[in-house]
C-alpha atoms as a printed R data frame, in Angstrom:
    type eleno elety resid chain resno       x       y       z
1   ATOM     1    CA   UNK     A     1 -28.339   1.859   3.815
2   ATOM     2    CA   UNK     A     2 -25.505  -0.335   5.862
3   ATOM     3    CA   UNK     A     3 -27.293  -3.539   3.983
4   ATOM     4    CA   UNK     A     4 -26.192  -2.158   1.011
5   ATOM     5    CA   UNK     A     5 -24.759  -5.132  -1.526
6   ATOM     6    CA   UNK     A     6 -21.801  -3.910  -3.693
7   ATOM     7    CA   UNK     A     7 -22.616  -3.896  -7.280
8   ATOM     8    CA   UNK     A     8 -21.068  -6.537  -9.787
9   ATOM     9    CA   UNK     A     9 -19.454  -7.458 -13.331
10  ATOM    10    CA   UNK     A    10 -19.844  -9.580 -15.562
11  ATOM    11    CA   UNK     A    11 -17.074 -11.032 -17.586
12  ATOM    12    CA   UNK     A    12 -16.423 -10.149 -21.425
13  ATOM    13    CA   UNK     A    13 -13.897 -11.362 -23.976
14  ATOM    14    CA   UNK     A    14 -13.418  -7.591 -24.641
15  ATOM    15    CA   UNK     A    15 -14.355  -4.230 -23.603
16  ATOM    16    CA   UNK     A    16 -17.921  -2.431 -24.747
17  ATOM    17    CA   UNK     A    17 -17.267   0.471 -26.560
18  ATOM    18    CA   UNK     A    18 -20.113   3.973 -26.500
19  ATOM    19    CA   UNK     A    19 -20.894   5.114 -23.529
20  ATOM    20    CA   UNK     A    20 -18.379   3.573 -20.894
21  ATOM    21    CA   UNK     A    21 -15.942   4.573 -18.832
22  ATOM    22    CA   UNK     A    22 -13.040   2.582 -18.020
23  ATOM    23    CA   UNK     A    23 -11.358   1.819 -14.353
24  ATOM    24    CA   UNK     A    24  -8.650  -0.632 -13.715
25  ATOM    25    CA   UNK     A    25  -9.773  -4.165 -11.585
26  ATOM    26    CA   UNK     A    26  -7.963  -3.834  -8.764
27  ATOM    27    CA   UNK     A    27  -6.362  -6.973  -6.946
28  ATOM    28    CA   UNK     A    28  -7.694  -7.199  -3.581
29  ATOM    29    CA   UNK     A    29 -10.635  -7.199  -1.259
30  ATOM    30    CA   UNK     A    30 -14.115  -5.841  -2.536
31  ATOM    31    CA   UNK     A    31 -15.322  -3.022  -0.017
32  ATOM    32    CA   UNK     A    32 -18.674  -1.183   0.959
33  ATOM    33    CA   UNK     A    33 -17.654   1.413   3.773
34  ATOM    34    CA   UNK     A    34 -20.443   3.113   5.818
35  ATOM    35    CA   UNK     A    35 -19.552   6.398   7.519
36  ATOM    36    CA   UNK     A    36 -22.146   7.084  10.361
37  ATOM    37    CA   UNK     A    37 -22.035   9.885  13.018
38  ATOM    38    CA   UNK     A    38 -17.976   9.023  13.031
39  ATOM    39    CA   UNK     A    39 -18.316   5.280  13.165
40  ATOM    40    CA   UNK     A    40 -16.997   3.439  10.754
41  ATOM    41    CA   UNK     A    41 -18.224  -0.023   9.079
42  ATOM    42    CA   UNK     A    42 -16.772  -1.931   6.380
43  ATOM    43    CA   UNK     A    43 -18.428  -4.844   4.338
44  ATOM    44    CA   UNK     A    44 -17.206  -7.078   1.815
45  ATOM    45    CA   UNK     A    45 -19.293  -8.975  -0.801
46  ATOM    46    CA   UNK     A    46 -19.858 -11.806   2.483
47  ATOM    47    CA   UNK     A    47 -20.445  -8.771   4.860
48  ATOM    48    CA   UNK     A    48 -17.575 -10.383   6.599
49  ATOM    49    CA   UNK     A    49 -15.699  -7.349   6.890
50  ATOM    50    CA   UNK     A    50 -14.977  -5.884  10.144
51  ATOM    51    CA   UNK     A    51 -13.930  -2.207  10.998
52  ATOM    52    CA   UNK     A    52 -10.991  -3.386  13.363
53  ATOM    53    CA   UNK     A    53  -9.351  -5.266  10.470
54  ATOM    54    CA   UNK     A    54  -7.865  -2.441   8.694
55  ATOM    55    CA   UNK     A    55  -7.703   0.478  11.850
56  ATOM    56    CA   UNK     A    56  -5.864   2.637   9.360
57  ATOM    57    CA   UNK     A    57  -8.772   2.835   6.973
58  ATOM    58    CA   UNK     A    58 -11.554   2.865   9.223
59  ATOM    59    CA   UNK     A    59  -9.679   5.765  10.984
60  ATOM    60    CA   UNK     A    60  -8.971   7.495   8.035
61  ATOM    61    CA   UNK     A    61 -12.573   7.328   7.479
62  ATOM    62    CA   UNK     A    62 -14.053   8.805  10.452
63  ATOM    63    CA   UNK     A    63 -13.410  11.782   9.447
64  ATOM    64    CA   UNK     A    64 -15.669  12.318   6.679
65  ATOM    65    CA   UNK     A    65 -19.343  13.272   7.244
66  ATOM    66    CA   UNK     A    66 -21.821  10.596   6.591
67  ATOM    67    CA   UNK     A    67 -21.528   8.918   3.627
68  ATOM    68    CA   UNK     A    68 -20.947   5.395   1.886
69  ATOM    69    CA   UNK     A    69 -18.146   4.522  -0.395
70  ATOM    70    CA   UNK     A    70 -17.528   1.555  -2.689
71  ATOM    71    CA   UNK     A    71 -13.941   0.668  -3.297
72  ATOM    72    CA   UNK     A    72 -11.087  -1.919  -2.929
73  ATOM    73    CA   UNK     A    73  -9.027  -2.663  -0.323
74  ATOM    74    CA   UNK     A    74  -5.306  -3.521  -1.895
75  ATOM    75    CA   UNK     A    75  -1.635  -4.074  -0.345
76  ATOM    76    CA   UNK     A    76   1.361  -5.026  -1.875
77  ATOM    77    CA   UNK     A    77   1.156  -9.009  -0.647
78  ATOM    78    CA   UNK     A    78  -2.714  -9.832  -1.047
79  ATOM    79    CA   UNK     A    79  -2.283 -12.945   0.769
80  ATOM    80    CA   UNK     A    80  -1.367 -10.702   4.177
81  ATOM    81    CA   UNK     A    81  -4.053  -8.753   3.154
82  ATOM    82    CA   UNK     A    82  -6.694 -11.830   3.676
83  ATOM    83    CA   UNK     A    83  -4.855 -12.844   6.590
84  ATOM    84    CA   UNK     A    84  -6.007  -9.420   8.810
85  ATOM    85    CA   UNK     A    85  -9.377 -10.885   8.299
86  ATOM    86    CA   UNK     A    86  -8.968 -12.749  11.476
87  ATOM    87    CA   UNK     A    87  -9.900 -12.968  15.141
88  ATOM    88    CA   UNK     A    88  -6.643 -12.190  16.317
89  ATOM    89    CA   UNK     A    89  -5.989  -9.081  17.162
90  ATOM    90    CA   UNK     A    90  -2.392  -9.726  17.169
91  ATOM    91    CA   UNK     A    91  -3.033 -10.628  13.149
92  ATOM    92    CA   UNK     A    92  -4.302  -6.883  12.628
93  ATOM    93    CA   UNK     A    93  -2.371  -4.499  14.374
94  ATOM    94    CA   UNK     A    94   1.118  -5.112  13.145
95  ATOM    95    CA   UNK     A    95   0.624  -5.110   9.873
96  ATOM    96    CA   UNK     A    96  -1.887  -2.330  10.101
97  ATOM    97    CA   UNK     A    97   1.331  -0.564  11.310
98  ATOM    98    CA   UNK     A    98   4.115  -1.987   9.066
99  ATOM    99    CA   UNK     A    99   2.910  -2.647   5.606
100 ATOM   100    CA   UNK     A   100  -1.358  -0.517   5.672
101 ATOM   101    CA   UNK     A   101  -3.443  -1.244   3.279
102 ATOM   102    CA   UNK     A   102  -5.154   1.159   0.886
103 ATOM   103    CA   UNK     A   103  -8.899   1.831   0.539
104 ATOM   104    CA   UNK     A   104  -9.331   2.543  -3.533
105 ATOM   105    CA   UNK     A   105 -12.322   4.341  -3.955
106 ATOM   106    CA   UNK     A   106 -14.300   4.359  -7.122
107 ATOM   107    CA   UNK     A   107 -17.795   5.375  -6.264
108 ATOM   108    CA   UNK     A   108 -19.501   7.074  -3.583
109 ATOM   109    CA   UNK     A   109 -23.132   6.199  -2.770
110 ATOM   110    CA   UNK     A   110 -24.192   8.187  -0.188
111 ATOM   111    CA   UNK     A   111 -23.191  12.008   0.971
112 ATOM   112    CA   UNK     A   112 -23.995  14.165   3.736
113 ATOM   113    CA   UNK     A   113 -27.297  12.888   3.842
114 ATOM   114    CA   UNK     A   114 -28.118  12.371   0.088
115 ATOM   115    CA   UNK     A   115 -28.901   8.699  -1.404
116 ATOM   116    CA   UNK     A   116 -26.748   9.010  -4.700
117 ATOM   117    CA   UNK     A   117 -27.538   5.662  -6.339
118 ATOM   118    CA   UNK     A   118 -30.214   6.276  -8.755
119 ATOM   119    CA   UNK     A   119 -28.028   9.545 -10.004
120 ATOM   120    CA   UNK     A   120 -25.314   8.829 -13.107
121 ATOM   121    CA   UNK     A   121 -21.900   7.356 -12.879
122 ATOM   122    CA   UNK     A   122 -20.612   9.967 -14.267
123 ATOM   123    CA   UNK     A   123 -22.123  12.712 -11.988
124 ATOM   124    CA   UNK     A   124 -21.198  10.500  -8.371
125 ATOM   125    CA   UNK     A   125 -17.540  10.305 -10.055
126 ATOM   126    CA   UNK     A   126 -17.443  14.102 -10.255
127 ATOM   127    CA   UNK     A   127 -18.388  14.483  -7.096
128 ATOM   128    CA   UNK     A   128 -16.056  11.886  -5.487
129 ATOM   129    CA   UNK     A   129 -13.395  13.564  -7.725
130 ATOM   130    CA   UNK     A   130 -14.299  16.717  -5.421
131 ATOM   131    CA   UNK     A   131 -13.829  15.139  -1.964
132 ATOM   132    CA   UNK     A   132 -10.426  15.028  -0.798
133 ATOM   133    CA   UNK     A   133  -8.722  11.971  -0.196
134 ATOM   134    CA   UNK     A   134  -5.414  11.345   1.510
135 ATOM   135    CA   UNK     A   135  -3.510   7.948   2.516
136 ATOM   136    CA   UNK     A   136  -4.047   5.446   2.690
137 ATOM   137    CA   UNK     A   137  -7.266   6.496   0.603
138 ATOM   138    CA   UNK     A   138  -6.805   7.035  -2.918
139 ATOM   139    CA   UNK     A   139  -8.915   7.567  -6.094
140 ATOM   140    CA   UNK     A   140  -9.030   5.185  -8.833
141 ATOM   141    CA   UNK     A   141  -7.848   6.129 -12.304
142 ATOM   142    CA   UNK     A   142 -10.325   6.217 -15.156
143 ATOM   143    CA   UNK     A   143 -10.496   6.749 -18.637
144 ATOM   144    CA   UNK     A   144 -12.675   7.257 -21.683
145 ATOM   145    CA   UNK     A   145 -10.921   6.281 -23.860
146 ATOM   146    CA   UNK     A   146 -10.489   2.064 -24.622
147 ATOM   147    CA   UNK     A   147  -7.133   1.616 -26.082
148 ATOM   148    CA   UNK     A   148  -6.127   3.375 -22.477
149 ATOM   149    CA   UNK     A   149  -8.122   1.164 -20.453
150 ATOM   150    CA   UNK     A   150  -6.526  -2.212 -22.385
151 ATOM   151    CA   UNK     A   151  -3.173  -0.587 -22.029
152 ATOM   152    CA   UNK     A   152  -3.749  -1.481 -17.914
153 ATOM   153    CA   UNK     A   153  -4.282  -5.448 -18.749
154 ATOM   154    CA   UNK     A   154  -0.210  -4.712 -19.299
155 ATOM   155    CA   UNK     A   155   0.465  -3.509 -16.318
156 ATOM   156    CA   UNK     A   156   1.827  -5.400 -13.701
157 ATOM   157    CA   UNK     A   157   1.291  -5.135  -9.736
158 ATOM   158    CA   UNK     A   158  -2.291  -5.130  -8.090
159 ATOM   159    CA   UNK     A   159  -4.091  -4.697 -11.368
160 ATOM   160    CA   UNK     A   160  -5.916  -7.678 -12.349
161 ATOM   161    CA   UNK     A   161  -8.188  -6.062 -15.442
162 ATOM   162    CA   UNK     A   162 -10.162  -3.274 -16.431
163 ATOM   163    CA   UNK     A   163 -13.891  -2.473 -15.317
164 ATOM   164    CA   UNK     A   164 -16.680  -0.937 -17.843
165 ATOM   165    CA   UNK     A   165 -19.372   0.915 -16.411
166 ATOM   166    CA   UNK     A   166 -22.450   3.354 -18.587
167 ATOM   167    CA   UNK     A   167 -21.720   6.804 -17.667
168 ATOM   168    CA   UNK     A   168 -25.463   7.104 -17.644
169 ATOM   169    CA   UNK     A   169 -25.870   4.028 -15.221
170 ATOM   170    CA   UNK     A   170 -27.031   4.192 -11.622
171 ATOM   171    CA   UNK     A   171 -25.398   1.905  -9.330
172 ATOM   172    CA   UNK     A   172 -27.778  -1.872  -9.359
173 ATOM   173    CA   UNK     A   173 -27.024  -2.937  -5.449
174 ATOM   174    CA   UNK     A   174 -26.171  -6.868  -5.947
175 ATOM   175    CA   UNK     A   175 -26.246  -6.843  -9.895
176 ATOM   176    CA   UNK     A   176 -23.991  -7.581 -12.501
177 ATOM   177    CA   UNK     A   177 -24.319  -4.261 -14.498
178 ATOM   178    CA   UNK     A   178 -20.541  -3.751 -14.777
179 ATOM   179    CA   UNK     A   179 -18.694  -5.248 -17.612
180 ATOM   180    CA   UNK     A   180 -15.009  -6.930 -16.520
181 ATOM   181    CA   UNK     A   181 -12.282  -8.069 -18.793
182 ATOM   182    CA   UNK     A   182  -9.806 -10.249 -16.909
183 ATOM   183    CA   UNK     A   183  -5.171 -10.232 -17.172
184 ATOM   184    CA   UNK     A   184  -5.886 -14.525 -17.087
185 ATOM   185    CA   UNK     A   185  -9.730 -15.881 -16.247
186 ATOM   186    CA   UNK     A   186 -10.440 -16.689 -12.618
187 ATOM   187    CA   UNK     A   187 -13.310 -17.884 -10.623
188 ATOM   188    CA   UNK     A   188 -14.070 -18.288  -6.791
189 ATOM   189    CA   UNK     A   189 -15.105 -21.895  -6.500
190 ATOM   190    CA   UNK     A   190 -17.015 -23.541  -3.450
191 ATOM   191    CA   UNK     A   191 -14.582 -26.267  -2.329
192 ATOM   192    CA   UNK     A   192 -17.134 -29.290  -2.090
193 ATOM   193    CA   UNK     A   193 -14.431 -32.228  -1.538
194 ATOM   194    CA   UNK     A   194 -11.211 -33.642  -2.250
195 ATOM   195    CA   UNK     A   195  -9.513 -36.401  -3.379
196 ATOM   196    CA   UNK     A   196  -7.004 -37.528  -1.290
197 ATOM   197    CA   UNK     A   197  -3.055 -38.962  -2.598
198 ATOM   198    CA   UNK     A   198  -2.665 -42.619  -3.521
199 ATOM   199    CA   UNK     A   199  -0.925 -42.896   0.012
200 ATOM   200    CA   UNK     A   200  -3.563 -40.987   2.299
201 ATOM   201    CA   UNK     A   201  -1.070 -38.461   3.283
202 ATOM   202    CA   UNK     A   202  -2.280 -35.420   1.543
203 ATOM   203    CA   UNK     A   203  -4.890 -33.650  -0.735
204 ATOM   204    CA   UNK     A   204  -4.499 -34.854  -4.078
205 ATOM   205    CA   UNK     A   205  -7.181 -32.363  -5.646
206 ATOM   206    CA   UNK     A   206  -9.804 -29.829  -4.490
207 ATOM   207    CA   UNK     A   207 -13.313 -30.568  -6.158
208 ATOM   208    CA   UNK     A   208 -14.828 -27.302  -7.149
209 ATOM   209    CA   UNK     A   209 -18.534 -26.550  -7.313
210 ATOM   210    CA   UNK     A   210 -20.682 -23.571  -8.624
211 ATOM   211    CA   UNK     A   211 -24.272 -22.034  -8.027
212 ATOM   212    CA   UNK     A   212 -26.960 -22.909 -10.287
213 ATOM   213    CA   UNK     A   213 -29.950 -21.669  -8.583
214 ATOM   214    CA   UNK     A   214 -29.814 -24.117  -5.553
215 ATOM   215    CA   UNK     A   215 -27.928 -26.752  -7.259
216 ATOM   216    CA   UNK     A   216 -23.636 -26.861  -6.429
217 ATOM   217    CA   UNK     A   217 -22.440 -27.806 -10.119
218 ATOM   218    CA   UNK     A   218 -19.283 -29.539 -10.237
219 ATOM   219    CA   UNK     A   219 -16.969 -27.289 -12.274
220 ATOM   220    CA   UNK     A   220 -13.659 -29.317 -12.169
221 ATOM   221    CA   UNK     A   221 -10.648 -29.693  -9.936
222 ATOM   222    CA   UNK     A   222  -7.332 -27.889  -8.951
223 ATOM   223    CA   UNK     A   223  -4.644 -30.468  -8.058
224 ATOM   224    CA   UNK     A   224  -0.931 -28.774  -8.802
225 ATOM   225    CA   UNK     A   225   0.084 -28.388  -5.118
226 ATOM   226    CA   UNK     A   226   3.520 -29.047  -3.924
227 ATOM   227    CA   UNK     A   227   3.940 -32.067  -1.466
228 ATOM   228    CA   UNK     A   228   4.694 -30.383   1.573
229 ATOM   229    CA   UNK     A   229   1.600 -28.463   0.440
230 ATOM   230    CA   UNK     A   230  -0.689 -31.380   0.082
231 ATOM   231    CA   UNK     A   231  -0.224 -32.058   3.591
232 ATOM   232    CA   UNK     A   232  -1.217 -29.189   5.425
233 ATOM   233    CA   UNK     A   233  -3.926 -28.630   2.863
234 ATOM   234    CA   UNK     A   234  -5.046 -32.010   4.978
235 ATOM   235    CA   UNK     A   235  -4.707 -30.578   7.978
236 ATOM   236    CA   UNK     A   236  -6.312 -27.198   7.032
237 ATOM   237    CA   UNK     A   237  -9.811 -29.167   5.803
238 ATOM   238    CA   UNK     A   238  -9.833 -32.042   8.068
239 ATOM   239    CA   UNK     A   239 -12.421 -29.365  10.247
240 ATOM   240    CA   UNK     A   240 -14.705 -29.350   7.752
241 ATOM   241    CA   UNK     A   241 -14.989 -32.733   6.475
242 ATOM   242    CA   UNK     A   242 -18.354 -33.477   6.161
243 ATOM   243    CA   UNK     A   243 -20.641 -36.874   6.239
244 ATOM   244    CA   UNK     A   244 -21.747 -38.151   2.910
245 ATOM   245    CA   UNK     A   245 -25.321 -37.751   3.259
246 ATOM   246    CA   UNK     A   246 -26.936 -34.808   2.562
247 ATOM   247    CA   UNK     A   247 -24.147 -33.456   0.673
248 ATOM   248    CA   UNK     A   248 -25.122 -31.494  -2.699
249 ATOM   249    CA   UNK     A   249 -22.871 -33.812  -4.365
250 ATOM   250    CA   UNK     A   250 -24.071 -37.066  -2.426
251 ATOM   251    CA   UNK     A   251 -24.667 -38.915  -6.120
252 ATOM   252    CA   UNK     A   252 -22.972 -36.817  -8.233
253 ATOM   253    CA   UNK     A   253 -19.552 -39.350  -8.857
254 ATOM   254    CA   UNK     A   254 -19.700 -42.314 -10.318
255 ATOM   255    CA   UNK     A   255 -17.027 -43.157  -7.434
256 ATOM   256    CA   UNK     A   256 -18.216 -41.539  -4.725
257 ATOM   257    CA   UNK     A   257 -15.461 -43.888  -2.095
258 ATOM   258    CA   UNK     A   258 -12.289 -42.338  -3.346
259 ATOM   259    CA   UNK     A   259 -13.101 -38.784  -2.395
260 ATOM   260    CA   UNK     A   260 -13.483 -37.231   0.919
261 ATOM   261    CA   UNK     A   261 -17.215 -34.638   1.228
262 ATOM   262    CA   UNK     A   262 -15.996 -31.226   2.601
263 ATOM   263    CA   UNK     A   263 -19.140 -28.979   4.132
264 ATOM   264    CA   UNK     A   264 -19.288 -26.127   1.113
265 ATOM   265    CA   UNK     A   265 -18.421 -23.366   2.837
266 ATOM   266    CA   UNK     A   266 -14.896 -22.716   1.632
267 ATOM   267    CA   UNK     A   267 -14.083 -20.336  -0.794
268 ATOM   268    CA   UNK     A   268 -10.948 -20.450  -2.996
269 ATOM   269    CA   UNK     A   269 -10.022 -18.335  -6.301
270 ATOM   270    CA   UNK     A   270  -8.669 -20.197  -9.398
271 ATOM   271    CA   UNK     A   271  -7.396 -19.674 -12.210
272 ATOM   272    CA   UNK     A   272  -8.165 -21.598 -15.547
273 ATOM   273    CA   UNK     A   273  -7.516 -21.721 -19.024
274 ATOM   274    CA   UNK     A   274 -10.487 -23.318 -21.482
275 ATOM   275    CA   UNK     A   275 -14.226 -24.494 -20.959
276 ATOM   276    CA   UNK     A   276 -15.772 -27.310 -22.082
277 ATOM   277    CA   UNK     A   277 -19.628 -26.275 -21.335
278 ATOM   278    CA   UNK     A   278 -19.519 -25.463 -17.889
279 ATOM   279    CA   UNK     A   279 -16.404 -27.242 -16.925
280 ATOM   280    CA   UNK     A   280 -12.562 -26.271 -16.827
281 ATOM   281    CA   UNK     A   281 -10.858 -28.031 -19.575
282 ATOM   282    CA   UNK     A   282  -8.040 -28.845 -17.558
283 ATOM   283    CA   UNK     A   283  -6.885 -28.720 -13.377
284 ATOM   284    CA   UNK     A   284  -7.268 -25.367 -12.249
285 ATOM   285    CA   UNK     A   285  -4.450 -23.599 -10.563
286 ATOM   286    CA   UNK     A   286  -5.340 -22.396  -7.006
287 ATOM   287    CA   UNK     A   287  -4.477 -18.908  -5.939
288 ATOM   288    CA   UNK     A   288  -6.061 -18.222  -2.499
289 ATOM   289    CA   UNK     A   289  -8.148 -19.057  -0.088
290 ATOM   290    CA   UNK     A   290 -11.565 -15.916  -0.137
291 ATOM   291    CA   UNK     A   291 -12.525 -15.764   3.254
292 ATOM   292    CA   UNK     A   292 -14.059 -12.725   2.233
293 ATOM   293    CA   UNK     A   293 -17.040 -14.646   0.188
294 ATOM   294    CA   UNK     A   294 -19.885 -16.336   0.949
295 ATOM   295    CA   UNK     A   295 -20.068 -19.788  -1.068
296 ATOM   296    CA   UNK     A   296 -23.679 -19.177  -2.198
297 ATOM   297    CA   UNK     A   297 -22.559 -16.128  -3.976
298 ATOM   298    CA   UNK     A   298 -20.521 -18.499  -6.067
299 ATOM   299    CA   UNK     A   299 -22.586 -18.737  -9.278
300 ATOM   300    CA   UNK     A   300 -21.601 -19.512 -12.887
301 ATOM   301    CA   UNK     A   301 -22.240 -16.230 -13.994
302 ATOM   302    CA   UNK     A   302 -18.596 -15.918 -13.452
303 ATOM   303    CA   UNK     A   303 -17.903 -18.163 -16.220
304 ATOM   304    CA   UNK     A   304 -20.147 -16.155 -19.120
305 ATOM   305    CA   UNK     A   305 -20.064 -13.750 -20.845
306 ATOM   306    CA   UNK     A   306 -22.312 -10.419 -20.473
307 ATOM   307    CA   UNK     A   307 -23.339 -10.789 -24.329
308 ATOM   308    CA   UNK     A   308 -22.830 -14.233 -25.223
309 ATOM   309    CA   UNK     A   309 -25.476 -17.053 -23.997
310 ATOM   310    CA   UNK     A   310 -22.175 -19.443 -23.757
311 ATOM   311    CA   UNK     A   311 -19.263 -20.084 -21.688
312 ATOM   312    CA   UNK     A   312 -17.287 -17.615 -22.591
313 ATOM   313    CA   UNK     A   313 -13.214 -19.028 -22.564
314 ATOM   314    CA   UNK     A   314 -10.231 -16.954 -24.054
């Protein structure tokens, strides 16, 4: 069960009402952790995830019997929190020590032997509810009731929305049976290009691509960076400029000379206001880099809605 993918949302202008339960959408890295015979291994939606990256989890962990847990990793900065997802071991262990992060839990999948997926939501939350948890685990909060759940879209800190999931549902490995409703709409973009400033010096604006099938849509740009900014962004992607042929997007500008082909394997989050079709209406306004996802996981099923056969925009 370590291949296990995490189970996804889809995005909705508002939440389902019947029978859902409500959770808040935590802020921070997406987690699968895999208790075996003591060892510990965490996985993130890009199975990027490695155990030594957050020892204070992991050896929290241990302790448990076999099992598999699906929660959210979360710190007060989640910017640091990205950072630990590096080679450096130098880049883990002090802020493992000075500011840990917390492992969220809001399902368990697998206990003491016993495959839980195909059994109901609400049944693996009372068990989890049974298992005790101490820092830096916690439980999530959840709720029955809507006007509850839309009371956390108010809330300020590492709560980014609210999660809707069938009490009745089992949990779909790698499918978008959750329902999400969003603070402000975001999407993790592949990073195809850029375009660089009038004088060369800097990144003007990041080109942003999504999945269709095999094809890398272009989805818009994201351009408001400071100036200092602009030039280590240039710095930061010179390593993965890319040639021109062969590129998904090889004759997909009418200009193709004024912008610089990155290899799409960067991830970035964004946030946006309006579609038009599949497009953002306007620049996007970068957040962070994702590390933590794989660019072919970037599909625009992050831009509709779960009941709606359009773009859904708020």
């Amino acid at each position: 069960m370590t291949d296990l993918e995490p189970m996804l949302a889809q995005l909705a202008r508002d939440l389902p009402l019947g029978d859902y339960l409500y959770e808040p959408k935590w802020d921070g890295l997406r987690c699968v952790a895999f208790v075996r015979n003591g060892k510990v291994e965490l996985r993130s939606r890009n199975e990027k995830l490695s155990a030594r990256y957050f020892p204070e989890v992991s050896g929290a962990l241990a302790n448990f019997p076999d099992a598999t847990f699906d929660g959210e990793l979360v710190a007060d900065d989640s910017g640091a929190l990205l950072d630990r997802v590096h080679p450096s071991q130098a880049r883990v262990e002090k802020p493992s020590r000075e500011k840990p992060a917390t492992f969220i839990l809001f399902d368990v999948l697998h206990w003491c032997g016993e495959d839980l997926t195909a059994q109901p939501f609400v049944e693996r939350r009372r068990l989890l509810e049974r298992i005790e948890l101490r820092p830096p685990l916690a439980l999530t909060p959840i709720t029955g009731d809507a006007e509850a759940a839309r009371a956390w879209l108010k809330v300020s800190g590492n709560i980014d929305g609210v999660i809707a999931k069938k009490r009745s549902g089992s949990y779909q490995a790698g499918k978008r049976g959750w329902v999400k409703v969003k603070l402000e709409q975001t999407a993790d973009c592949v990073v195809g290009g850029f375009r660089p400033t009038l004088d060369a010096a800097g990144v003007g604006s990041l080109l942003l691509g999504l999945y269709d099938g095999d094809l890398l849509v272009h989805v818009g740009v994201s351009s408001s960076f400071p100036e200092e900014r602009r030039r280590e962004l240039l710095v930061e992607l010179f390593p993965s400029v890319a040639q021109m042929s062969g590129h998904p997007w090889e004759h997909g500008f009418q200009a193709p000379q004024d912008w610089v082909p990155l290899a799409p394997d960067r991830v970035c989050e964004v946030a946006y206001d309006k579609l038009d079709g599949v497009r953002f209406r306007h620049p996007a306004r970068f957040l962070r880099w994702r590390p933590d996802r794989n660019a072919r996981s970037c599909t625009l099923e992050q831009l509709h809605s779960e009941d709606m056969r359009q773009p859904c925009g708020r």
